[in-house]
N, CA, C and O of each residue as an XYZ file, in Angstrom:
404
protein
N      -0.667     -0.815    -26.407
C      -1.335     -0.878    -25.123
C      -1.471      0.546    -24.576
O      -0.533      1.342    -24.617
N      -2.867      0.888    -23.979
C      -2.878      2.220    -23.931
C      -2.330      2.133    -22.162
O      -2.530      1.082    -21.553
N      -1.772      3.105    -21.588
C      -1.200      3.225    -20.185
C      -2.728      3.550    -19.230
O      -3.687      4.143    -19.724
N      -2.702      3.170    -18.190
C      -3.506      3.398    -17.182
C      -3.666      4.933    -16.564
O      -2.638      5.604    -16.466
N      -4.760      5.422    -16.205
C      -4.400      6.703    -15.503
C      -4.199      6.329    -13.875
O      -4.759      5.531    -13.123
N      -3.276      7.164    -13.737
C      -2.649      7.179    -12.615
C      -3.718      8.006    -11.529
O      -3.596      9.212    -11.313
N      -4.841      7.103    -10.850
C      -5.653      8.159    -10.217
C      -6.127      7.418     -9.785
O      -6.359      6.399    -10.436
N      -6.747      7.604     -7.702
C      -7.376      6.833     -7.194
C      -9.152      7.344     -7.099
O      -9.643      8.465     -6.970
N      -9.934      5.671     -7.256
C     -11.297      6.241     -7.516
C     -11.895      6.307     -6.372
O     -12.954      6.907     -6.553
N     -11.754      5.952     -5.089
C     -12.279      6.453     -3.821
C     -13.058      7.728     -3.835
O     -12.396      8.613     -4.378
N     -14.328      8.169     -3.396
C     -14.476      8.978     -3.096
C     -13.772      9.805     -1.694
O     -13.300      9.238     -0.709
N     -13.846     11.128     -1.899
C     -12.983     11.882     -0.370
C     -13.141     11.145      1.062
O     -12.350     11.098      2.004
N     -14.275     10.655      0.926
C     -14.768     10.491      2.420
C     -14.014      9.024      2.744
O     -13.445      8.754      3.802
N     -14.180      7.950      1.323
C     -13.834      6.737      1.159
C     -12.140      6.755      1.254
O     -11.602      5.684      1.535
N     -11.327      7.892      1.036
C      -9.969      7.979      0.441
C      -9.369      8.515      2.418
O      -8.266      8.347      2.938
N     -10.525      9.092      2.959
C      -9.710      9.529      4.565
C     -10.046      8.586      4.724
O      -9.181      7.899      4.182
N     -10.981      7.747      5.242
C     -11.260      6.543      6.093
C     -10.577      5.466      5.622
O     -10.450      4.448      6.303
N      -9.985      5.615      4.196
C      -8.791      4.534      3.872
C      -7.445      5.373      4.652
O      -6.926      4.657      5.508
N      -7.148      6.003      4.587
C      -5.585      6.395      5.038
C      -5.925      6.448      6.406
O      -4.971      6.481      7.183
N      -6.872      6.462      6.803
C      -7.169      6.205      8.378
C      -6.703      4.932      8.878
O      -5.754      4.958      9.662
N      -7.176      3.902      8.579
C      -6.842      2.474      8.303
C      -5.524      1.830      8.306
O      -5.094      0.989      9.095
N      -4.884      2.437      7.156
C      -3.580      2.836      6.847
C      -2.476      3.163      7.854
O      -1.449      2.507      8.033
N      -2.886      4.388      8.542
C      -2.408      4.915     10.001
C      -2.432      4.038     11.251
O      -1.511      3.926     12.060
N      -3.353      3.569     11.282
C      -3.689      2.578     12.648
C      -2.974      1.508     12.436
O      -2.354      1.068     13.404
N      -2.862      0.772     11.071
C      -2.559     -0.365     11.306
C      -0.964     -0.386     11.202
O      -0.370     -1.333     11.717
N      -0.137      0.785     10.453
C       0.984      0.933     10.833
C       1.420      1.270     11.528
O       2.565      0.829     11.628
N       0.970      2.352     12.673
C       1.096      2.882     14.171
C       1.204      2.153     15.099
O       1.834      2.453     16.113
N       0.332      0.558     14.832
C       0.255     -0.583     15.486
C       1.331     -1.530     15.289
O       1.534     -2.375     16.160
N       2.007     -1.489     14.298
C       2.533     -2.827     13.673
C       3.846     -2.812     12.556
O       4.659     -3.680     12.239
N       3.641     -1.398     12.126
C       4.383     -1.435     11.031
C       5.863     -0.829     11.379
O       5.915      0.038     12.252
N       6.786     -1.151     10.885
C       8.494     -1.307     10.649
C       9.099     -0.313      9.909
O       9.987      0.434     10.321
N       8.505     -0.316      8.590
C       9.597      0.684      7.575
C       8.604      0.556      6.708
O       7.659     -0.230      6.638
N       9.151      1.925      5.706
C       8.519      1.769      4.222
C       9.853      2.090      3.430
O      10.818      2.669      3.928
N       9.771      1.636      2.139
C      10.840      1.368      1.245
C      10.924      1.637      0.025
O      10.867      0.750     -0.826
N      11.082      2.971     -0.280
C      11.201      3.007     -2.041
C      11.804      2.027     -2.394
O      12.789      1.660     -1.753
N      11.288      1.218     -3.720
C      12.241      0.237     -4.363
C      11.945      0.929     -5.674
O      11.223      1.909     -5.856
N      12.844      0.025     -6.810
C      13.173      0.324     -8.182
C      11.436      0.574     -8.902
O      11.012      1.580     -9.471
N      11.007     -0.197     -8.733
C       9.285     -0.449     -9.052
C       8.417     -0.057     -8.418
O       7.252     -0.218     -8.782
N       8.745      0.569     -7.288
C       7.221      0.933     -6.647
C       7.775      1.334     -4.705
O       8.792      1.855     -4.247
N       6.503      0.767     -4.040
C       6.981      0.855     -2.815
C       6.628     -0.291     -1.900
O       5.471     -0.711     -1.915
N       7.598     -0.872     -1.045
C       7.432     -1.572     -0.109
C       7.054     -1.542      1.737
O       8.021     -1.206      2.421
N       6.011     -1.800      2.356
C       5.818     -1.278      3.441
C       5.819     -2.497      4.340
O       5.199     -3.508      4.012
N       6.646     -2.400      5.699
C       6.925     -3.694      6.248
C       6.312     -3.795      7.673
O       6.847     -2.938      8.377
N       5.583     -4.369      8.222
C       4.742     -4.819      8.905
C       5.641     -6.042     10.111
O       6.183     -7.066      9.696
N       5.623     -5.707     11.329
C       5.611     -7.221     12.361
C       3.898     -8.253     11.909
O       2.748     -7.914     11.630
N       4.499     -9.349     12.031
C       3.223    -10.297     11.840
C       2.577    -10.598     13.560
O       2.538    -11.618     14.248
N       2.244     -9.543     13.738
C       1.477     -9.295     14.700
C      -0.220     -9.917     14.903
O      -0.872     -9.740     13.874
N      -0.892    -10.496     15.870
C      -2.154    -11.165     15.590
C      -3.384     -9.863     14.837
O      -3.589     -8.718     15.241
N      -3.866    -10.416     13.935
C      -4.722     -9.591     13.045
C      -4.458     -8.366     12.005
O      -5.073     -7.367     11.631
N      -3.100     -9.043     11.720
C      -2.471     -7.368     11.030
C      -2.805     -8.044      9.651
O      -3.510     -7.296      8.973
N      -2.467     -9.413      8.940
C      -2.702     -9.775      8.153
C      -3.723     -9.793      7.172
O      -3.606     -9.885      5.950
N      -5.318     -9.638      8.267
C      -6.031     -9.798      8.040
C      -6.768     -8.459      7.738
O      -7.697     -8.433      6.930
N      -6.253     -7.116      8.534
C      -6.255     -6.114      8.080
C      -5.669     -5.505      6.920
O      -6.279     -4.586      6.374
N      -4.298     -5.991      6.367
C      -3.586     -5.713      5.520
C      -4.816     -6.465      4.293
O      -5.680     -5.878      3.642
N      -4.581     -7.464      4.312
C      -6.106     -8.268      3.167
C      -6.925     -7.386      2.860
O      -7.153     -7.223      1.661
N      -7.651     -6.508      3.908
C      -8.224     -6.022      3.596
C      -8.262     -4.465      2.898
O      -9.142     -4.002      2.173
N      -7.014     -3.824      3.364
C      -6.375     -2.420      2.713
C      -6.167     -2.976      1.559
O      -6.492     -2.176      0.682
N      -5.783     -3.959      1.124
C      -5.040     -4.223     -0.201
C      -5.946     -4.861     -1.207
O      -5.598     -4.895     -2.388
N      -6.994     -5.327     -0.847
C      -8.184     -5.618     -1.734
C      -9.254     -3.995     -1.904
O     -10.081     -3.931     -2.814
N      -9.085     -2.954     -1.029
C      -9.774     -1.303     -2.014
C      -8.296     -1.195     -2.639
O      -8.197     -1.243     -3.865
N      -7.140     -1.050     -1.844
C      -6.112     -0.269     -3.372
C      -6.485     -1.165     -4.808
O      -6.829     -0.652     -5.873
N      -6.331     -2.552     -4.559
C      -6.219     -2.922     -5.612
C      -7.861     -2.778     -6.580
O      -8.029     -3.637     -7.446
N      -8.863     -1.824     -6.410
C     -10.001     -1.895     -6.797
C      -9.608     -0.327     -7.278
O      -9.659     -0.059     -8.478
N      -9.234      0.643     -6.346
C      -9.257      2.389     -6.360
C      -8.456      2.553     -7.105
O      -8.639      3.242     -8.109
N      -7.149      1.868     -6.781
C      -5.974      1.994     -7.586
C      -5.392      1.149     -8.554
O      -4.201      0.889     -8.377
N      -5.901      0.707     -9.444
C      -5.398     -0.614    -10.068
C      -4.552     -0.405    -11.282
O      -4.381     -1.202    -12.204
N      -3.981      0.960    -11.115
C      -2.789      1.449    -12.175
C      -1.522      0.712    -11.395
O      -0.422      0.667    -11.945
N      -1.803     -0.026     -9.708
C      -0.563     -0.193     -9.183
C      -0.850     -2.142     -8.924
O      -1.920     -2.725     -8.752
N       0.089     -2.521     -8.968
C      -0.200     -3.830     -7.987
C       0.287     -4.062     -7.061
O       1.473     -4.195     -6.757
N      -1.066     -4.164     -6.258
C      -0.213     -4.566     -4.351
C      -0.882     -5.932     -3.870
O      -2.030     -6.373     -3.825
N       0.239     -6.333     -3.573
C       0.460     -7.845     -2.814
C       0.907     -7.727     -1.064
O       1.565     -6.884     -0.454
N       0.367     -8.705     -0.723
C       1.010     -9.300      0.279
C       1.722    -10.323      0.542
O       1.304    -11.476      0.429
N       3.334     -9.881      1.074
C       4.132    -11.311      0.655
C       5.013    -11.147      2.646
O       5.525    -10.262      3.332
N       4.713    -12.527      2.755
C       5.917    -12.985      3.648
C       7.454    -12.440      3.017
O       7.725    -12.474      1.817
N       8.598    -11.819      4.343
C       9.842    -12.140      4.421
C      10.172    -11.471      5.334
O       9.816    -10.432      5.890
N      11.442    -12.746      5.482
C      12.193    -13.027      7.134
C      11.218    -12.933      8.127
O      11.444    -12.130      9.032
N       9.879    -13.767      8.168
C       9.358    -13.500      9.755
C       8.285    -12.156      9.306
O       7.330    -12.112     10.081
N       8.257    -11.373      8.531
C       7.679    -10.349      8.714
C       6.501    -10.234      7.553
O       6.312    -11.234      6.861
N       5.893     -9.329      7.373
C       4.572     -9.247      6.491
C       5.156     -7.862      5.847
O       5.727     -7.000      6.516
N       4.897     -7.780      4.288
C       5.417     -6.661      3.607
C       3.909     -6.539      2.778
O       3.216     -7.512      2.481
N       3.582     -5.134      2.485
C       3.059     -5.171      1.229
C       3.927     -4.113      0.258
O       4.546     -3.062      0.429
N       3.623     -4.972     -0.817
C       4.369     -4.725     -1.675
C       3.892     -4.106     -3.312
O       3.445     -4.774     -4.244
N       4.130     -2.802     -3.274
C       3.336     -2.402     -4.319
C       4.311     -1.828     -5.589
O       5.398     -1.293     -5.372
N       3.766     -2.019     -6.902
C       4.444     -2.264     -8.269
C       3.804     -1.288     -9.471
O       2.632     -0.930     -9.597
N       4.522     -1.095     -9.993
C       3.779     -0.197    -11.081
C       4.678      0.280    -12.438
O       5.811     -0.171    -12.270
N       4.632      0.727    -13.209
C       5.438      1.261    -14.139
C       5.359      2.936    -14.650
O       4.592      3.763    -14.156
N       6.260      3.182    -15.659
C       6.140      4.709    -15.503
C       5.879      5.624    -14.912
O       6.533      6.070    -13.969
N       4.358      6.296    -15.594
C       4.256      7.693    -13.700
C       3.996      7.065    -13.074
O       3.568      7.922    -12.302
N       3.711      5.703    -12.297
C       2.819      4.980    -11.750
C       4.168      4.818    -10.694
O       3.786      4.384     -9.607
N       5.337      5.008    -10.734
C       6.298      4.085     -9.691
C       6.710      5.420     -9.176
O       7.248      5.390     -8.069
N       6.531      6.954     -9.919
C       7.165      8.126     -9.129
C       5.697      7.933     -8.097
O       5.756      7.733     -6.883
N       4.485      8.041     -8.853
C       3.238      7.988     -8.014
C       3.427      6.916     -6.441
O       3.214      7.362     -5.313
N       3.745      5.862     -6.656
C       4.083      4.885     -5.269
C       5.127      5.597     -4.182
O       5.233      5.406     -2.971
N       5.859      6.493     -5.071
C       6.771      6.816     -4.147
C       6.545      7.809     -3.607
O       7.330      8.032     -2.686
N       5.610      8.730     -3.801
C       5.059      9.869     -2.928
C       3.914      9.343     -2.044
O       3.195     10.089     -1.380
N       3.779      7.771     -2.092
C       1.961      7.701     -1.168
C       3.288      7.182      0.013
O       4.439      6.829     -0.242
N       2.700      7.287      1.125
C       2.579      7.023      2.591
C       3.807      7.601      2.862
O       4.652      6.791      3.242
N       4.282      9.131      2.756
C       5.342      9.364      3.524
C       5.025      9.663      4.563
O       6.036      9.762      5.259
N       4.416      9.811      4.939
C       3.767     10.395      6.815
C       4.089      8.597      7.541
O       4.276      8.657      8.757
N       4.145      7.485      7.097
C       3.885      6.714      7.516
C       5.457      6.267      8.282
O       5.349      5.836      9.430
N       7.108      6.365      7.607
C       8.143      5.893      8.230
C       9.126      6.333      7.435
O      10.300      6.077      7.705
C-alpha cells in the first residue's frame, strides 16, 4: 500500500477562509484541543448551530485533507471532532490548530 501525501489541497485563499471558520467557530464554542495517540481531538459545547458548522469544516478537511480522518462524535454532552491518521500524518495533526487552545 503506497502511503498518502501528507498535504492539504485548498488553495491559499480557500486554506485562510477555512482557518477563518475554524477560529470563529471555536472562539464561539469550543473547550479544548487534545493531542491523542492517533491524531487530534477538538472539543466543542453543543451549542445551537455549532454542529452544523462543524459538518461543514469537516466535510472540506475530509476532501483537502484526506491523508487524515475527521469525524464528528458525541461525548459527555459535548461535540468533539475527532481527527486520525497514521505515520507523518499523526505528528502532522498535532501541529494543526495550536493557536486554537
Amino acid at each position: 500500500m503506497t502511503p498518502k501525501a501528507i498535504a492539504c489541497t485548498l488553495t491559499k485563499k480557500d486554506l485562510a477562509g477555512q482557518a477563518r471558520r475554524w477560529r470563529a467557530v471555536f472562539a464561539g464554542a469550543g473547550v479544548g484541543r487534545e493531542a491523542v495517540a492517533e491524531g487530534l481531538s477538538l472539543h466543542f459545547r453543543d451549542d445551537a448551530g455549532v454542529e452544523e458548522e462543524l459538518q461543514r469544516l469537516v466535510a472540506v478537511e475530509n476532501e483537502c485533507c484526506s491523508w487524515a480522518d475527521w469525524r464528528i462524535a458525541r461525548e459527555q454532552g459535548m461535540l468533539a471532532v475527532v481527527v486520525r491518521s497514521d505515520g507523518e500524518g499523526v505528528a502532522a495533526l498535532h501541529g494543526m490548530f495550536v493557536d486554537l487552545g
